[in-house]
N, C-alpha and C positions, 0 to 999 in steps of 0.2 A: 294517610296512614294512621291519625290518632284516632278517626271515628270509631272504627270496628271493634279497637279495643276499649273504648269508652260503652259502647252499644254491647258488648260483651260482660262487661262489666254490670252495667244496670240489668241485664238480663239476670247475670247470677245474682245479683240482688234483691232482684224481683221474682226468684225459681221459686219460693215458699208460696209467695201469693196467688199465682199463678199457674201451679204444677199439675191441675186438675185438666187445663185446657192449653196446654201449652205449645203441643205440637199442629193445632190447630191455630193457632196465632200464628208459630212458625210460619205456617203452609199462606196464610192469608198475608203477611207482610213480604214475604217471596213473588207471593202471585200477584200483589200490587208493584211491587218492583217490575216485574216483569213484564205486565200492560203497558207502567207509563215508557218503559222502554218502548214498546212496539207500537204506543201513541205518538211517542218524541221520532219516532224513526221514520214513520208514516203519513204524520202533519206537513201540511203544505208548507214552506218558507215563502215568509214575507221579508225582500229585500229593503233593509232601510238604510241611511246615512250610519254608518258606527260610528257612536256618538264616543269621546275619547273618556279612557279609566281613569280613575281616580281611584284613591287607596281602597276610600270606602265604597264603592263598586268592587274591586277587586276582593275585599275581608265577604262583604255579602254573598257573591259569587260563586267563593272558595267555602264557603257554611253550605249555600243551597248545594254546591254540587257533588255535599260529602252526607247529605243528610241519607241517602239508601245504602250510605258506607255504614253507618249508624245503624238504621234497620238491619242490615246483615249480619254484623257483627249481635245483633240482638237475638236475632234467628239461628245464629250460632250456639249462643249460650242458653235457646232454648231446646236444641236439640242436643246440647251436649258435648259440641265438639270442639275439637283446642281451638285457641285463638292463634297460636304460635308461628304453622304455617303461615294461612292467609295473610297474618302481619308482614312476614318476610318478601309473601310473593308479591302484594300488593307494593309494599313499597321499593322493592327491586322493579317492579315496574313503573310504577311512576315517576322514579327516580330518571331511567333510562328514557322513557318517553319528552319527558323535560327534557334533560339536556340534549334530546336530539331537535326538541322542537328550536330548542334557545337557539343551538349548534344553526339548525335551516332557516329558523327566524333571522340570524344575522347575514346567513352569505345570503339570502334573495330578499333581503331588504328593500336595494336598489331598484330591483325589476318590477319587486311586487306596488311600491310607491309610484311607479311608473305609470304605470296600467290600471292602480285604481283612482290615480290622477286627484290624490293629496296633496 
């Protein structure tokens, strides 16, 4: 939830440098968002042993998997538009999606430890 509005932020800070080609940046950091999405969705998986978290896995993780929160929020403030929304909806969602995963994480614990024979 802090990317967007950090990516927002440097975008307004950078609107003078920049304002000549700006909504063309927009369009090109959207449209790269957009590919690695449909790269990430599309690439084969390769099954490995999940090797276990550590903090610093988990801090890394949580940067790489917020850096197009960042772009967007930038692509935001290159086009103009509030931050305010998206802050809300984003983090009402992710808020909800956590605690459902935490909530299903803990009741199939059991089963799931079971079956991948941890």
């Amino acid at each position: 939830m802090l990317m967007p509005p950090l990516g927002w932020i440097a975008g307004e800070n950078m609107l003078n440098l920049i304002a000549g080609f700006d909504h063309r940046m927009a369009f090109a950091l959207l449209l790269l968002i957009g590919c690695k999405m449909i790269y990430e969705a599309t690439k084969p998986e390769h099954f490995e042993r999940v090797k276990p978290l550590t903090i610093h896995m988990l801090l890394a993780l949580s940067i790489a998997t917020s850096i197009d929160a960042l772009a967007v929020g930038l692509s935001f403030a290159l086009l103009n538009i509030s931050i305010a929304p998206p802050i809300i909806i984003i983090g009402t969602i992710t808020f909800t999606l956590s605690l459902v995963g935490a909530f299903l994480g803990d009741k199939l614990q059991p089963s799931a430890r079971a079956k991948s024979k941890f």
